[in-house]
C-alpha positions as a printed NumPy array, in Angstrom:
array([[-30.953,  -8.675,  30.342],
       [-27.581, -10.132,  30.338],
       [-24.933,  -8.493,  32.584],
       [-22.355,  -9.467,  30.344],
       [-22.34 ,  -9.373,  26.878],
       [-18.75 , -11.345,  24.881],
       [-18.382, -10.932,  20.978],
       [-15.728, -13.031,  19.681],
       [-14.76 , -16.84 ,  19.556],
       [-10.815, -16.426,  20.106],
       [ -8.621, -17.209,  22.739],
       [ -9.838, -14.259,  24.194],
       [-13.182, -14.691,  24.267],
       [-13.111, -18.1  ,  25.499],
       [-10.905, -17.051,  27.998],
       [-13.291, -14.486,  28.657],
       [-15.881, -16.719,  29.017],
       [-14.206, -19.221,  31.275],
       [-14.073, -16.414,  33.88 ],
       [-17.185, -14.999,  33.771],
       [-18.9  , -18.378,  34.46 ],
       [-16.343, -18.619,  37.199],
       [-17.787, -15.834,  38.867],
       [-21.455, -16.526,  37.833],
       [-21.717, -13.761,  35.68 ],
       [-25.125, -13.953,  33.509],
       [-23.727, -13.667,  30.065],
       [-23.618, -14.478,  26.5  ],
       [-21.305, -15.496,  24.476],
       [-21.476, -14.256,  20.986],
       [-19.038, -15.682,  18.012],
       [-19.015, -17.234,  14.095],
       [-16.687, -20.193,  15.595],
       [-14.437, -20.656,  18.549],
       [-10.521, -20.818,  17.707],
       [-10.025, -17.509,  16.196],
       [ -7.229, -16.852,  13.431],
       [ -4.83 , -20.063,  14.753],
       [ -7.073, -21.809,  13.3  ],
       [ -5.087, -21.717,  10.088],
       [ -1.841, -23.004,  12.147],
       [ -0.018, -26.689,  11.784],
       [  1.407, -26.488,  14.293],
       [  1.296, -23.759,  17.33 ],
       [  4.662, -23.772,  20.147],
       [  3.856, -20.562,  22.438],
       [  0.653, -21.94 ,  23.444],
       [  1.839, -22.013,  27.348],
       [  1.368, -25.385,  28.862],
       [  1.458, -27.419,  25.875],
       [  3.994, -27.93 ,  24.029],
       [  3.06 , -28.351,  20.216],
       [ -0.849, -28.177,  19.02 ],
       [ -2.434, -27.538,  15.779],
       [ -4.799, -24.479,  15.349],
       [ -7.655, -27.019,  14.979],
       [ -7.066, -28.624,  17.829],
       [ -6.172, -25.669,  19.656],
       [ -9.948, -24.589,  19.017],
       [-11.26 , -27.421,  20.138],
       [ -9.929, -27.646,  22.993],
       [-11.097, -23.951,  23.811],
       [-14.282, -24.806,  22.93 ],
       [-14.756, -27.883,  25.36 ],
       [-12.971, -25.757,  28.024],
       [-15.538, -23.042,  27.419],
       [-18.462, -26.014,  27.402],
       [-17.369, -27.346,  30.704],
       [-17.863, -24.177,  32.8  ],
       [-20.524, -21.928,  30.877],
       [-23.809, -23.949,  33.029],
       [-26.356, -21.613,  33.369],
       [-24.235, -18.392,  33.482],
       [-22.844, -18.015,  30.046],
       [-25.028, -18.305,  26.979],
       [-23.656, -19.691,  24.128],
       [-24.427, -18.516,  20.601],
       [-22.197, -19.891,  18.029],
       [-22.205, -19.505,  14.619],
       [-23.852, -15.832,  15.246],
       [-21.736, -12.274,  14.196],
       [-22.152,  -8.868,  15.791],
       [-23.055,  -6.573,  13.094],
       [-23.737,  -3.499,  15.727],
       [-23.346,  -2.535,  19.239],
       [-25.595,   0.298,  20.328],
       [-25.834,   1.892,  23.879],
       [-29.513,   3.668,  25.549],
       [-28.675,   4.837,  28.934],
       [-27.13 ,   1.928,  30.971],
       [-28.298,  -0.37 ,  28.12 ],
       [-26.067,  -2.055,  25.693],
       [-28.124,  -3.708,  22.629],
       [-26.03 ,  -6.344,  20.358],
       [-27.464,  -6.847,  16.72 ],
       [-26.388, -10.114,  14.739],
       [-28.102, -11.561,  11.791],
       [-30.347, -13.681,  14.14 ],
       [-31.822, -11.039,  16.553],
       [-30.865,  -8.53 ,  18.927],
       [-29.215,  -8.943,  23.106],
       [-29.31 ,  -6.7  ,  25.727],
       [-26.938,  -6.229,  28.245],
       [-25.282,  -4.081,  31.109],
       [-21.695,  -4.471,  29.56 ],
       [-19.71 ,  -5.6  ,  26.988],
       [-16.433,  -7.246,  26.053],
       [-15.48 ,  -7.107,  22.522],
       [-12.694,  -9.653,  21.566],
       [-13.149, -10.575,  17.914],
       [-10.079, -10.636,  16.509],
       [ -9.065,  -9.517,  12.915],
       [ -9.46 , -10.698,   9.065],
       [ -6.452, -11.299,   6.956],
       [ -4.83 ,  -8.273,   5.2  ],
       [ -4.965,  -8.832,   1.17 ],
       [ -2.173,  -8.418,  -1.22 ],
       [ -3.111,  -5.029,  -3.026],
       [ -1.165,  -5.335,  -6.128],
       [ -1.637,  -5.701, -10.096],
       [ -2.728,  -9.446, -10.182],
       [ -3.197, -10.233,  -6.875],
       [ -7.056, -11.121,  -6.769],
       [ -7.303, -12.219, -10.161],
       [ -4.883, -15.204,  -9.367],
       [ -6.433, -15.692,  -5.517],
       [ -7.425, -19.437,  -5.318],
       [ -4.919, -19.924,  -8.295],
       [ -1.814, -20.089,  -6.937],
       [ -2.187, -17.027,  -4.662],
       [ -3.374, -17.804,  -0.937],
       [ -3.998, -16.796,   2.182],
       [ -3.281, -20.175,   4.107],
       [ -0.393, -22.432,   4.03 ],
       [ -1.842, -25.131,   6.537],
       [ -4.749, -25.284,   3.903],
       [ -3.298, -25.159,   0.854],
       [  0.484, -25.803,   1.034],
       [  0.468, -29.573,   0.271],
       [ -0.916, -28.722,  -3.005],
       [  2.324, -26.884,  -4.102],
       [  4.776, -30.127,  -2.485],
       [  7.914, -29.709,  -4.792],
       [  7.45 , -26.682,  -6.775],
       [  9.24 , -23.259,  -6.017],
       [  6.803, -21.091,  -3.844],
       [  7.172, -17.749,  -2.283],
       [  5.967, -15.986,   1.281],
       [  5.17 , -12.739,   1.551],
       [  5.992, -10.685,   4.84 ],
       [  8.281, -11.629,   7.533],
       [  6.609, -11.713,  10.834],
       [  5.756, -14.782,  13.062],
       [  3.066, -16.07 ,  10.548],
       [  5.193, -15.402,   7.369],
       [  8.244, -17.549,   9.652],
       [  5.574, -20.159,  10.254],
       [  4.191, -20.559,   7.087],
       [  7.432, -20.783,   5.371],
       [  8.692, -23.668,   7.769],
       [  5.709, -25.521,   7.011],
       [  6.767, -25.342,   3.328],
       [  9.986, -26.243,   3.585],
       [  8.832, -29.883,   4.278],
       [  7.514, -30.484,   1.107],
       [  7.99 , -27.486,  -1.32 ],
       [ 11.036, -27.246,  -3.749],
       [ 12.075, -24.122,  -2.597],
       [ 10.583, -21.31 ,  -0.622],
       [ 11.714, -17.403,  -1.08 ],
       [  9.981, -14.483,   2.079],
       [  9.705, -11.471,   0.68 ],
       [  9.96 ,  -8.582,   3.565],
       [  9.642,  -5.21 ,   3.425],
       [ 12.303,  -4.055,   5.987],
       [ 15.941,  -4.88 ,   6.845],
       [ 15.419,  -7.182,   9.508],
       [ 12.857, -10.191,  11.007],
       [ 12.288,  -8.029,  14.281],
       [  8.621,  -9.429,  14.474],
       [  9.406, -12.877,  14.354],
       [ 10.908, -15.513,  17.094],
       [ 14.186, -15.574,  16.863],
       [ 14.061, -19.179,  16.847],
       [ 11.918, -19.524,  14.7  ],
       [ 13.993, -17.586,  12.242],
       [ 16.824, -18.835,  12.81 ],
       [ 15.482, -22.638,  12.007],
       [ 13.702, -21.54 ,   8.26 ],
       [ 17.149, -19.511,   7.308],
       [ 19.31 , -22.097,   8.267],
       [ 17.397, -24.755,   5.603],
       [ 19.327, -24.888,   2.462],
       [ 16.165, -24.386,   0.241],
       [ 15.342, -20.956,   2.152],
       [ 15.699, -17.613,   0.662],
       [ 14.933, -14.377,   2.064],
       [ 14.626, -11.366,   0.133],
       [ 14.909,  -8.043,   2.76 ],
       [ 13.858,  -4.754,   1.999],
       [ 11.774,  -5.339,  -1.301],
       [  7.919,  -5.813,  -2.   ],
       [  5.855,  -7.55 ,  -4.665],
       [  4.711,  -5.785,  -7.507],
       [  2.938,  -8.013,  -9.695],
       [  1.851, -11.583,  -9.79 ],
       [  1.493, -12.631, -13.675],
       [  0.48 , -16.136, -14.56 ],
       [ -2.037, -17.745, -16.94 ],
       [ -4.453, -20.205, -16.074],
       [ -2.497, -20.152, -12.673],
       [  0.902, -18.049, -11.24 ],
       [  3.661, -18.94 , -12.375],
       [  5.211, -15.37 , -11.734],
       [  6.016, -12.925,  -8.93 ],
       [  7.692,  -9.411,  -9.592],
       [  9.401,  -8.26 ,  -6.802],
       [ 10.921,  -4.802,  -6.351],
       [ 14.144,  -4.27 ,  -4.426],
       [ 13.218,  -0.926,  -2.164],
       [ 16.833,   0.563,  -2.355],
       [ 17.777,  -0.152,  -5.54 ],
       [ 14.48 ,   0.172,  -6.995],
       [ 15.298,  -3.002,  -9.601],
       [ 12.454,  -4.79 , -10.021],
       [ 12.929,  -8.59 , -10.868],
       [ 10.507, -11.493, -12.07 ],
       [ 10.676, -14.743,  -9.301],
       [  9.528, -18.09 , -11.107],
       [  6.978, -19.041,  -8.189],
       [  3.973, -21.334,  -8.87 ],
       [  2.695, -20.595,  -5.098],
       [  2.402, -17.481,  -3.107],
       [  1.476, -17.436,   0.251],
       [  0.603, -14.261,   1.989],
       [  1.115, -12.953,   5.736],
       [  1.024,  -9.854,   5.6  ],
       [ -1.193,  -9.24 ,   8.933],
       [ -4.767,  -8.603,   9.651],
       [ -7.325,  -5.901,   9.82 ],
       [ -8.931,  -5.608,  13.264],
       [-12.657,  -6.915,  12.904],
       [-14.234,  -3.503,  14.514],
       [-16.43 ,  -2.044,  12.144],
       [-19.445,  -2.849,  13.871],
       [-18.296,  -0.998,  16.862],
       [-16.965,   2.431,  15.283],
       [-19.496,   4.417,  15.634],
       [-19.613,   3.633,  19.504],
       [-15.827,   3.524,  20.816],
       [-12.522,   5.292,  20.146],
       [-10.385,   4.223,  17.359],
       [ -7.38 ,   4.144,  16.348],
       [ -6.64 ,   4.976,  12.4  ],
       [ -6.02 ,   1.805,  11.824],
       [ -9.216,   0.615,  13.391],
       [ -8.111,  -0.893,  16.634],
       [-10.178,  -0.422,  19.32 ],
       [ -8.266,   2.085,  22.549],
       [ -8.316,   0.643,  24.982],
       [ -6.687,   1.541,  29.201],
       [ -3.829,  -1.032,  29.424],
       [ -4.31 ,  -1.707,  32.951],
       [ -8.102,  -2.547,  32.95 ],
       [ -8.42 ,  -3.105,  28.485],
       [-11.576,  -0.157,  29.449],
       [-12.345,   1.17 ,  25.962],
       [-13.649,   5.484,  25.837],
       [-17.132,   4.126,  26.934],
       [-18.236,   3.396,  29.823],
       [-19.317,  -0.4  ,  30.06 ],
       [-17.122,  -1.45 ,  27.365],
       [-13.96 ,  -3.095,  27.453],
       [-12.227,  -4.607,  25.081],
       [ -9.433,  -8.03 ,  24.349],
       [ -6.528,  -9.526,  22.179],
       [ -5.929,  -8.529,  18.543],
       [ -8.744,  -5.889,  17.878],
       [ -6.89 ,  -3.289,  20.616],
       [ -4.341,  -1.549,  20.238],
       [ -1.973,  -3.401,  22.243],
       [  1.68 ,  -3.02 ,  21.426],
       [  1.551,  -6.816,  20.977],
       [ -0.817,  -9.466,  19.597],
       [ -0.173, -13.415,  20.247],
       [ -2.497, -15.719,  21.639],
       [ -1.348, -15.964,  25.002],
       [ -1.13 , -11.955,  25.727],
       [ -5.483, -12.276,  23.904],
       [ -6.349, -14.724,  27.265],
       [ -4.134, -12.494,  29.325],
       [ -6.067,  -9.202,  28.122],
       [ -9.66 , -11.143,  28.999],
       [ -8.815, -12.065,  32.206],
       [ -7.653,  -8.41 ,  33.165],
       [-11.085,  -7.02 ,  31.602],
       [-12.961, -10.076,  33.054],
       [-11.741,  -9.179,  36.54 ],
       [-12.468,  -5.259,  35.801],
       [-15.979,  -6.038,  34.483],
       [-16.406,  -8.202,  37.163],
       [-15.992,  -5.39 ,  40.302],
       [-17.604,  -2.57 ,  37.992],
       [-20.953,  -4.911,  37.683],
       [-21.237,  -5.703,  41.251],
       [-20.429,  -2.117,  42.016],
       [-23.31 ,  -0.476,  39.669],
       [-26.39 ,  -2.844,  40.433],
       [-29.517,  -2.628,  38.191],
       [-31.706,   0.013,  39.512]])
């Protein structure tokens, strides 16, 4: 019986982790991989303390942070994913692939999946021009006319990291304005003479034939819809928190984050908190992930002292 059990390999379950070995909590650790979504970054400037540092590396060094404390307190099972989270009495039991945990409480922090591009074309051309990662894939498209779709941090970050090698790059975003982005950020991509942005419009089509060469975009006031010559598209157009396996045991929100008490990230169950990008947090970035674990760590922390195994 663990008294702790963490699901998820981000920076907030590492951070997590960190802290409950810290206080000698007996836990385990449950994730695929440590790093969480960064992992697809080149190059990552919020992290605070460092200045610049790839998602890879970024990961790693979680992961030898997380090495250096767990000891005997925290468990590590990498390369393991929760499929279900059931609770008997004052008993939590975690299912993966592998086998089945018990524990006294649990911290859920396991992120979110990519959302896909839902329109005519879209998965027929994934892998063929159509992606899902610059950092992976960008090089491949180094002076050819490529396109980003959606206009938050990510789509900013992936369209920088084009702009060092593409032709051109065009960011498609749905509304008026970049109000999810850094402003610095956006300011440096729109200020680079081979950077377009196309406001308030939305794809509508991607048409190719072995591979894209073709991106119809529709212009939301006007309604015009208009063929871009692109032989890349690169889509950011968020995530989908990675919750299913917990819906049948906490509140919801409906669009799947878990709710969660601000103050102490305490989910609708009792012994269940949860951390970072599968709440539903006004705001998701790495640092405010670690942030949210340490508040639940310290919450967990008091509430398992304060109910002692009978």
């Amino acid at each position: 019986m663990y008294e702790l059990a963490i699901i998820g390999g981000g920076p907030a379950g590492v951070a997590a982790g960190v802290y409950a070995a810290r206080k000698q909590l007996k836990s385990i650790f449950i994730a695929e991989t440590v790093g969480g979504q960064s992992m697809d970054s080149t190059e990552i400037q919020n992290w605070v303390g460092t200045i610049a540092i790839s998602g890879v590396d970024l990961g790693t060094a979680l992961e030898k942070h997380l090495r250096a404390y767990a000891g005997e307190f925290v468990e590590l099972h990498l390369g393991e994913r929760a499929t279900s989270v059931t609770k008997e009495g004052d008993v939590f039991t975690i299912t993966t692939p592998k086998g089945s945990y018990q524990a006294r409480s649990v911290l859920v922090a396991t992120g979110g999946s990519r959302r896909k591009l839902d329109v005519p074309g879209a998965s027929e051309f994934e892998h063929k021009g159509l992606t899902y990662c610059a950092s992976c894939d960008g090089p491949l498209f180094a002076g050819q006319d490529v396109a980003v779709v959606g206009g938050g941090n990510a789509g900013f970050e992936s369209a920088a990291q084009l702009l060092a090698y593409c032709k051109s790059v065009t960011l498609v975003h749905r509304q008026p304005h970049f109000d999810k982005a850094d402003a610095a950020t956006v300011a440096t991509v729109k200020a680079h003479p081979n950077f377009t942005a196309l406001n308030e419009a939305t794809p509508t089509a991607v048409t190719g034939n072995k591979f894209v060469n073709c991106m119809t975009v529709k212009n939301l006031t006007t309604n015009a819809e208009t063929p871009l010559a692109v032989t890349g598209i690169f889509v950011e157009i968020g995530a989908f928190p990675a919750t299913d396996f917990v819906k049948d045991l906490v509140t919801l929100t409906p669009h799947g984050t878990i709710v969660t008490d601000p103050k102490t990230q305490r989910t609708s169950v009792e012994g269940v908190w949860a951390a970072g990008d599968c709440t539903d947090g006004l705001y998701h970035q790495n640092n405010i992930a670690a942030g949210d674990a340490v508040k639940a760590l310290e919450d967990i922390y008091y509430w398992v002292k304060s109910h002692p195994t009978t």
